[in-house]
C-alpha positions as CSV (number, residue, x, y, z in Angstrom):
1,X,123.1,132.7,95.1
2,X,122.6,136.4,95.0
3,X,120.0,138.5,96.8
4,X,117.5,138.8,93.7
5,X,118.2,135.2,92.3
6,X,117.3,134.2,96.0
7,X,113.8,136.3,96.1
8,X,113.2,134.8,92.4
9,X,113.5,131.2,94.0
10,X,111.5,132.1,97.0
11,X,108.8,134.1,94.7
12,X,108.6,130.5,92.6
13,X,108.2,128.5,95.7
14,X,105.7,130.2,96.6
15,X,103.6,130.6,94.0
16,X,103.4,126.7,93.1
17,X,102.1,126.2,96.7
18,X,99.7,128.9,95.8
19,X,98.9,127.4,92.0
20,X,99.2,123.3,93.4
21,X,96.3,124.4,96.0
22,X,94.0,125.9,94.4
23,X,93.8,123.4,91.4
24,X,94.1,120.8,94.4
25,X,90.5,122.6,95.6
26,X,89.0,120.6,92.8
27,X,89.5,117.8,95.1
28,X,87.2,120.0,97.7
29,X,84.2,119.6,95.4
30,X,84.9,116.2,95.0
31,X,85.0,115.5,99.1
32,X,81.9,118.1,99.7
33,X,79.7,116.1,97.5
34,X,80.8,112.7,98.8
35,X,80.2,114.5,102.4
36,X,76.7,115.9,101.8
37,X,74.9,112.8,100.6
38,X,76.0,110.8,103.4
39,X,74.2,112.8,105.9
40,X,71.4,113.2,103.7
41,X,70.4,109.9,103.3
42,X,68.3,109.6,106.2
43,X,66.0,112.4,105.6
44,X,65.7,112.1,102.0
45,X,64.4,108.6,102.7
46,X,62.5,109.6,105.2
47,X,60.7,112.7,103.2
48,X,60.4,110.3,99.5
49,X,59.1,107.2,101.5
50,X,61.7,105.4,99.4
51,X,63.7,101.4,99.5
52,X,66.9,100.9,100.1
53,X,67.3,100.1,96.5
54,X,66.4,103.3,95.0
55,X,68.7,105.2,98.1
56,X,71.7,103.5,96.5
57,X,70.8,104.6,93.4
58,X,70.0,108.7,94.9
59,X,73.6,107.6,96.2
60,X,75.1,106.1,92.8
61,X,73.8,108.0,90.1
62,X,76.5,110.5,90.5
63,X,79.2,108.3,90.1
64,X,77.7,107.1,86.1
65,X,77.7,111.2,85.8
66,X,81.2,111.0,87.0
67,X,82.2,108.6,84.7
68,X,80.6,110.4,81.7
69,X,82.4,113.5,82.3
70,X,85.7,112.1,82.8
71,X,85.7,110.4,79.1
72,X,84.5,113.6,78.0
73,X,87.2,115.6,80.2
74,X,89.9,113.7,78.5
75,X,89.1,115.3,74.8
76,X,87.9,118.8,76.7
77,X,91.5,119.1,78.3
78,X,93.2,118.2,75.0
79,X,90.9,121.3,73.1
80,X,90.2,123.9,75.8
81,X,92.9,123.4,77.9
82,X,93.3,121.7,81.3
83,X,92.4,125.7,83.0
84,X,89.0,125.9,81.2
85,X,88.2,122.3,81.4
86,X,88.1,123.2,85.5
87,X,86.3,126.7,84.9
88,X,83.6,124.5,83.0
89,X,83.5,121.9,85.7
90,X,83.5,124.3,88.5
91,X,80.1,126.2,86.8
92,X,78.1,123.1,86.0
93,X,79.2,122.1,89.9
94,X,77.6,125.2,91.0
95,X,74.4,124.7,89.2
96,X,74.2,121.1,89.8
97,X,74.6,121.6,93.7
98,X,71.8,124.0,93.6
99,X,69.1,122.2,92.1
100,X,69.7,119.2,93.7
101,X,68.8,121.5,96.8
102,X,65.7,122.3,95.2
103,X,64.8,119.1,93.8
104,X,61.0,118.3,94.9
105,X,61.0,114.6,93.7
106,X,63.1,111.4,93.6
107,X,63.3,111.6,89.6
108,X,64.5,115.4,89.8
109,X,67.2,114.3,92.1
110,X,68.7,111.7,90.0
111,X,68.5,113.7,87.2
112,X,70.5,116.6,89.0
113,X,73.0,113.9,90.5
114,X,73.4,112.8,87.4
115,X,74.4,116.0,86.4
116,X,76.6,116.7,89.3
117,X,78.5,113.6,88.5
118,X,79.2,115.2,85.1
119,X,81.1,118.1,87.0
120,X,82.6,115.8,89.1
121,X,84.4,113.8,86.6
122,X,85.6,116.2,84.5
123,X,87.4,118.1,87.6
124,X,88.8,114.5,89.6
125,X,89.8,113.8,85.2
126,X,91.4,117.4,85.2
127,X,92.9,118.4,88.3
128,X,95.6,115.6,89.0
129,X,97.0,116.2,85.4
130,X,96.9,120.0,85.9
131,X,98.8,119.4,89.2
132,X,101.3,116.8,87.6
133,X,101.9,119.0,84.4
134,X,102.8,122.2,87.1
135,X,104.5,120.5,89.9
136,X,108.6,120.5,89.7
137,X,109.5,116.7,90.1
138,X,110.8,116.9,94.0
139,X,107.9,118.4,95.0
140,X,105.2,116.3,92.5
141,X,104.3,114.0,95.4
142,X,103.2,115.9,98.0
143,X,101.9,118.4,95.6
144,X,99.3,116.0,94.1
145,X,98.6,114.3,97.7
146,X,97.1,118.0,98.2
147,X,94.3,117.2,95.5
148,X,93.6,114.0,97.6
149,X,93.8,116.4,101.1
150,X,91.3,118.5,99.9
151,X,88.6,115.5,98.9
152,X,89.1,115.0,102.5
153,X,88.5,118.4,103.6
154,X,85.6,118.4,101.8
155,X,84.0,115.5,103.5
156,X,85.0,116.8,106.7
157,X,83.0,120.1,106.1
158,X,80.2,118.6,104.5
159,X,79.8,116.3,107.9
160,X,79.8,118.9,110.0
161,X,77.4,121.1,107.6
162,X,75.4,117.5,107.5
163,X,75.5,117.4,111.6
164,X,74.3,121.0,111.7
165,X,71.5,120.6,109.5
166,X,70.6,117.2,111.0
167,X,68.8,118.8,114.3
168,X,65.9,120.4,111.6
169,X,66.3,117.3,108.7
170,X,66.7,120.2,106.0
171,X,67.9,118.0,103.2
172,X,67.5,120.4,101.1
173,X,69.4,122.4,102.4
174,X,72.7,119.8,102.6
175,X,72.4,119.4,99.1
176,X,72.3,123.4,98.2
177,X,74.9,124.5,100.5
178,X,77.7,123.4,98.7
179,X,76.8,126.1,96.0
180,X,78.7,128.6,98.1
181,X,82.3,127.0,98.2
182,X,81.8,125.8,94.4
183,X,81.2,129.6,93.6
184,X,84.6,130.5,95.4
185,X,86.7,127.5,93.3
186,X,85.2,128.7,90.7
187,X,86.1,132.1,91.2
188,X,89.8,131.1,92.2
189,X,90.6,128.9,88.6
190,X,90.0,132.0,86.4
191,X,93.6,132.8,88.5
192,X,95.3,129.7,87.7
193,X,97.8,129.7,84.3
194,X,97.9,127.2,82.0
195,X,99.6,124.0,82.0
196,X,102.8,124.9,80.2
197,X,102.6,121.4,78.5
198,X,99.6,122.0,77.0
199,X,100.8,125.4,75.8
200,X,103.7,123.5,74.1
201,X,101.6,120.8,72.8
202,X,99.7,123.7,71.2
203,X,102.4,125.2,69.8
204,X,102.5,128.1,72.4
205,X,106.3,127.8,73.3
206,X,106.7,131.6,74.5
207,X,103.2,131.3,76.7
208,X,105.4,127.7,78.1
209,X,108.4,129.5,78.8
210,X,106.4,132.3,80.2
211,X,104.6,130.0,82.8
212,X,107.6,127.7,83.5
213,X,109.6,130.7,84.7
214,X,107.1,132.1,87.2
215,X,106.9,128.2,88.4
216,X,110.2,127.5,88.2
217,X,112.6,130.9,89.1
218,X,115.8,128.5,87.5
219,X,116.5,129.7,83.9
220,X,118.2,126.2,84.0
221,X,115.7,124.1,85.0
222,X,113.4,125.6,82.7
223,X,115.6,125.3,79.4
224,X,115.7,121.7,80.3
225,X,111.8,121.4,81.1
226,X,111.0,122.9,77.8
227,X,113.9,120.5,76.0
228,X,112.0,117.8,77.6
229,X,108.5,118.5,76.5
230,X,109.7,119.2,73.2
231,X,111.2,116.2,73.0
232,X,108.9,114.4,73.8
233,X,105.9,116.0,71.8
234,X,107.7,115.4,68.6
235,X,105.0,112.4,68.3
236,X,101.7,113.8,69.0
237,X,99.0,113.2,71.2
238,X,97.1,109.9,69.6
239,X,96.1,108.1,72.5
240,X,93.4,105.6,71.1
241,X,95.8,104.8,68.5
242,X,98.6,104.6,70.7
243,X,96.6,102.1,73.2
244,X,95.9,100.1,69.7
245,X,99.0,99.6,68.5
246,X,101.5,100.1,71.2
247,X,101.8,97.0,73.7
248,X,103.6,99.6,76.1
249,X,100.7,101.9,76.4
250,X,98.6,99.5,77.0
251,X,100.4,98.6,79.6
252,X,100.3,101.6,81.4
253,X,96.5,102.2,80.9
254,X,95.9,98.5,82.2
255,X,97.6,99.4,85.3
256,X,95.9,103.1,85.5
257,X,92.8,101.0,85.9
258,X,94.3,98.2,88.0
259,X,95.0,101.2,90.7
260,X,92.0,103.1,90.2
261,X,89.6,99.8,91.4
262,X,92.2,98.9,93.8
263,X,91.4,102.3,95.5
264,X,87.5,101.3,95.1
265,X,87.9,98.4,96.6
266,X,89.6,98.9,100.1
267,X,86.1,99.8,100.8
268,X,86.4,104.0,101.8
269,X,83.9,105.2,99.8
270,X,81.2,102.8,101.1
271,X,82.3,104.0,104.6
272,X,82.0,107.6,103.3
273,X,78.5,107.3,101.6
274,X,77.0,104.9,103.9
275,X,78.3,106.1,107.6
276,X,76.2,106.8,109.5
277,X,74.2,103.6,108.4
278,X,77.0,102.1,109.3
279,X,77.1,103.8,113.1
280,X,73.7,102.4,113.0
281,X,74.4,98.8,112.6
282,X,76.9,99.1,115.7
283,X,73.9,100.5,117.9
284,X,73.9,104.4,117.8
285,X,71.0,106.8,117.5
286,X,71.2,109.5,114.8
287,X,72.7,112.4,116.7
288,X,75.9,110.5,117.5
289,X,75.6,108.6,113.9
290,X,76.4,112.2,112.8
291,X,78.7,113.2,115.1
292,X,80.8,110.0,114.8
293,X,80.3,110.6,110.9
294,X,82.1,113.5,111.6
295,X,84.8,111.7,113.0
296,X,85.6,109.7,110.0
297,X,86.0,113.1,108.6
298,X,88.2,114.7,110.8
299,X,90.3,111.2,110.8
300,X,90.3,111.6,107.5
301,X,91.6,115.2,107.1
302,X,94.3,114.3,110.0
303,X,95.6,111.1,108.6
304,X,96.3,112.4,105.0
305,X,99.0,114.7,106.7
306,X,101.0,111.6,106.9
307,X,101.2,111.1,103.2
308,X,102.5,114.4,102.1
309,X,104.9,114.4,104.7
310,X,106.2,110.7,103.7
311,X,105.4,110.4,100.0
312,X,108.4,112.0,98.4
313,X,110.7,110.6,101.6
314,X,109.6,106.9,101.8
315,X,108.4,107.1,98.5
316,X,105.0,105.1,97.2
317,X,104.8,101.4,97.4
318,X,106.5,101.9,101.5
319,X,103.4,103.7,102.4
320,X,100.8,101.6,100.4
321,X,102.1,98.2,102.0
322,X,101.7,100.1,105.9
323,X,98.5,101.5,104.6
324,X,96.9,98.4,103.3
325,X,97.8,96.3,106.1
326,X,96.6,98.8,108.6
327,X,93.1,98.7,106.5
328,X,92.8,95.0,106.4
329,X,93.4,94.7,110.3
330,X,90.7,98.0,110.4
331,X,88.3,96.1,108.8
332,X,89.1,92.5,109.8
333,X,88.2,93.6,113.6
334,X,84.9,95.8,112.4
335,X,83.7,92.5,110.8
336,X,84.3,90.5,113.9
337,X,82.8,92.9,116.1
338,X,79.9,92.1,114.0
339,X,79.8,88.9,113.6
340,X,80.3,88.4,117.8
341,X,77.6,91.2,118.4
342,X,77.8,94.6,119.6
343,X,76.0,94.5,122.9
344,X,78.2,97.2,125.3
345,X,79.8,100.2,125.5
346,X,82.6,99.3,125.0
347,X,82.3,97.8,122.2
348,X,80.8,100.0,120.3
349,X,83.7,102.4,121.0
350,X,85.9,99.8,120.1
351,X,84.3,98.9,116.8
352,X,83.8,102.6,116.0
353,X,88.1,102.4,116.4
354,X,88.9,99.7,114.3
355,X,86.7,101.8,111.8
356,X,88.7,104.4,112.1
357,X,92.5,103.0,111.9
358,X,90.8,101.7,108.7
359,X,90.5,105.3,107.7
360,X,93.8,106.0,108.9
361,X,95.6,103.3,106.8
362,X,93.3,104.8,103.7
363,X,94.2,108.3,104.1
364,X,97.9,107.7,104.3
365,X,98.2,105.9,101.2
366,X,95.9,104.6,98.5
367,X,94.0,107.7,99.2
368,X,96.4,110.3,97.7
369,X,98.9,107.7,95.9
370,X,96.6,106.4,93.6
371,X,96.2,109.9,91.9
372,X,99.7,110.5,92.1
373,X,100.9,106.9,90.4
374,X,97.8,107.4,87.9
375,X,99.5,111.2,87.0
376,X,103.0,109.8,87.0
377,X,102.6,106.4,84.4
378,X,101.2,107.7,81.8
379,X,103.6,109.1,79.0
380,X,102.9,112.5,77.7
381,X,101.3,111.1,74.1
382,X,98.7,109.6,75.5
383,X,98.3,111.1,78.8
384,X,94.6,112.3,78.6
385,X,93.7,108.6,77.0
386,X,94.9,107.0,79.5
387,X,94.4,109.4,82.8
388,X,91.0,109.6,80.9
389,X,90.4,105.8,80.7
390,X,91.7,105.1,84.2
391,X,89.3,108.0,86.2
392,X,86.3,106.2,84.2
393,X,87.6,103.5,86.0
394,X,87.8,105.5,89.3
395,X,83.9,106.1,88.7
396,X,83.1,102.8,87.7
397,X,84.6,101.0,90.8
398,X,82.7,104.0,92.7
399,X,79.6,103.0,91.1
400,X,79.6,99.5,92.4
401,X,80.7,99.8,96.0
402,X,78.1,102.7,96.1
403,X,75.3,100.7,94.3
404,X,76.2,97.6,96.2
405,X,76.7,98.0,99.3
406,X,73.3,97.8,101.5
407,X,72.8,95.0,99.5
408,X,75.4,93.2,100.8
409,X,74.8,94.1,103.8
410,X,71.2,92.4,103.7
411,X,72.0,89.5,101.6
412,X,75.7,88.5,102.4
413,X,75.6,89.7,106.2
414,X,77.5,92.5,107.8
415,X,80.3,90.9,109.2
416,X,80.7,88.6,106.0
417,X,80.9,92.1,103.9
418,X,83.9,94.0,106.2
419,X,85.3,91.0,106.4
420,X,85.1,90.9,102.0
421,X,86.4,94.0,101.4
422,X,89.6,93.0,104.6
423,X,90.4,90.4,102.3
424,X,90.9,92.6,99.3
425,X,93.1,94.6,100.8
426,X,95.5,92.0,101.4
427,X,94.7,91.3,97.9
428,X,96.0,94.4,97.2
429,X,99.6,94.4,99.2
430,X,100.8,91.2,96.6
431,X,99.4,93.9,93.6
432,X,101.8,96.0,95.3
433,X,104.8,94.0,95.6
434,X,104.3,92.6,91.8
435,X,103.1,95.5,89.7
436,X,103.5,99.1,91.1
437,X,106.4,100.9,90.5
438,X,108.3,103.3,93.0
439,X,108.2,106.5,91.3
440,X,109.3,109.0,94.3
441,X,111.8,111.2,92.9
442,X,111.2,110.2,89.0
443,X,111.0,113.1,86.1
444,X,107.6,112.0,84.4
445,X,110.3,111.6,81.1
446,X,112.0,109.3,82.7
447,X,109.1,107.1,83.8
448,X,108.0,107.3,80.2
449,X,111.6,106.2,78.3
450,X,111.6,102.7,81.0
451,X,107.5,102.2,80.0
452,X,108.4,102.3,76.3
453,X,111.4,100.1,76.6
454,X,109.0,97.4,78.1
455,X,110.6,97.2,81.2
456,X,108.6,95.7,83.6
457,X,105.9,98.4,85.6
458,X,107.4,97.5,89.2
459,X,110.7,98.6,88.1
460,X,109.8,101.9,86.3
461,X,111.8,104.8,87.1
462,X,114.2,102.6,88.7
């Protein structure tokens, strides 16, 4: 390799780390909203006067926005592009997050969650494809585990933003605040290029070729990237009629969906909306509720780390067996804490542990995995039908566990509900073993030619 060849590969290195994270910061609006309602929960029900009930559905209502703008994201991304669809998301964030800071009632804040969700969906629709379509196949892992790092990072700031604002109960002001690094994302995607796959799928191959070399440096490796695509697009995109008439599609949508509620259901996003009720239950007052909500975040932040440095080593199903064992044993312990009763110190430290090792075993795997098998199973024709029909199913499994949870905590116990959600996640290691392939590795091509063969999803890319 010559001096300029070697600057050209270095120059292409670099500027898919720089392309992978800033799409991945789509994630960070994603993690910021999850982070600021959290904290607010307390003082909005404080200030409204309002149940339970209608706090899960303050909490909630986002994710049917979510949901909504996903199955809309899936035909935006096919028209406008997957670039714009993120511009467009990234502006209606912006203005969602701001009037929900200035909403002065409990209708005007569902309406303006509601709204938010919309944003939501069509960026947690977009950005994993965008990532998948740019990302060279050794580094695809790790690059879409970013997306998932920075939902995570997002949390984490919006705790400690939460925990700030906590010592004057300035809702409002939680809410709002968010404006501010949805202004900067949106700022940074009017950078990004296009997908090269949707540039070929548009007929665009010199715009491709264009975008492939600045990603790619290898005149090689692009030549055989573009033979690829074209291959492959010589059916178009049909993905309704695909999923109707092609038992193989259908396949890979089912288990789209299959992952998206298995990720629901380990129960993360009920400790991420519902924390510091959570600290509550175990005996804490509200300044160390936030500060241990916090935690979670941090924990959170740390423990994805070990993913993208394992997930193109180990590969996937490794990493979701350790990860959903770790989270069943997280969880198990939290639940019998709770059933004995939390009367010392210690305990509560030692609850407050299990809690986060349960965090832990999420972060590392079905927390940035999911995304990347949901970007990796679906073939190129229908790729927005199906990554479109399995991030509704992201939002709807949100939904419940969101709209469900204090419920079950007053009707089916506390201990009875951890315990619930420990026993899904062994559940979820036999899903593992029986349906999910191993993928590390794997051209997206080749994943797609063993899908329409029929072979059997565990052994795709095999």
């Amino acid at each position: 390799m010559n001096a300029t060849t070697e600057r050209s590969a270095i120059h292409a290195r670099t500027y898919v780390l720089f392309v992978g994270a800033l799409g991945a910061l789509a994630g960070l609006m994603f993690g910021l909203d999850i982070g600021v309602i959290s904290g607010a929960q307390h003082f909005i029900q404080d200030d409204f006067k309002i149940s339970d009930r209608i706090l899960e559905d303050i909490v909630s209502w986002m994710m049917i926005g979510a949901a909504l703008g996903a199955a809309l994201a899936s035909f935006m991304s096919s028209r406008l592009g997957r670039k714009r669809s993120l511009v467009l998301g990234a502006g209606i964030f912006v203005l969602a997050s701001v009037m929900c800071g200035l909403a002065g009632s409990v209708d005007g804040l569902l309406a303006w969650r509601l709204v938010l969700g919309l944003a939501i969906g069509v960026l947690t629709f977009t950005a994993p494809m965008y990532l998948a379509e740019v990302s060279p196949e050794r580094n695809r892992g790790a690059i879409v585990a970013s997306y998932q790092l920075m939902i995570t990072i997002g949390i984490l700031l919006a705790f400690l933003s939460d925990t700030a604002f906590s010592y004057s109960g300035n809702w409002h002001w939680m809410l709002g605040i968010i404006a501010i690094p949805g202004f900067f994302f949106l700022v940074g995607v009017l950078a990004l290029p296009e997908s090269p796959r949707w540039l070929m799928m548009k007929g665009r191959k010199s715009a491709a070729v264009e975008v492939l070399h600045r990603l790619r440096a290898d005149p090689g490796a692009v030549a055989a990237e573009i033979s690829e695509i074209e291959a492959q697009l010589k059916i178009p995109q049909r993905g309704l009629t695909m999923f109707v008439n092609n038992r193989n599609f259908r396949r890979s949508v089912g288990l789209g969906v299959l992952l998206q509620f298995v990720q629901q259901l380990t129960g993360m996003n009920v400790v991420m909306y519902y924390a510091p009720h959570i600290f509550q239950d175990m005996g804490y007052a509200l300044t160390a509720q936030m500060w241990f909500t916090a935690a979670v975040g941090l924990t959170n932040v740390l423990a994805t780390f070990i993913a993208i440095a394992f997930v193109d080593r180990l590969g996937r199903k490794p990493i979701l067996y350790i990860g959903f064992c770790v989270m069943a044993i997280g969880l198990g312990l939290v639940g019998l804490m709770m059933h004995l009763g939390i009367t010392s110190h210690a305990e509560q430290l030692f609850t407050v542990v299990m809690l986060l090792i349960f965090i832990v075993g999420f972060a590392m795997s079905a927390g940035p995995l999911i995304w990347i098998l949901c970007s990796e199973v679906q073939p190129l024709q229908g790729r927005n039908f199906g990554i479109g029909v399995s991030t509704v199913a992201n939002w709807v499994g949100n939904f419940v566990v969101g709209a469900t949870f204090l419920s079950l905590l007053t009707h089916f116990g506390h201990a009875n509900t951890f315990w619930l959600y420990a026993g899904l996640n062994v559940l979820f290691i036999l899903i593992t073993l029986g349906l999910i392939p191993e993928t590390k590795g794997v051209t997206l091509e080749h994943i797609e030619r063993d899908l329409m063969a029929g072979k059997p999803l565990r052994t795709l890319g095999q």
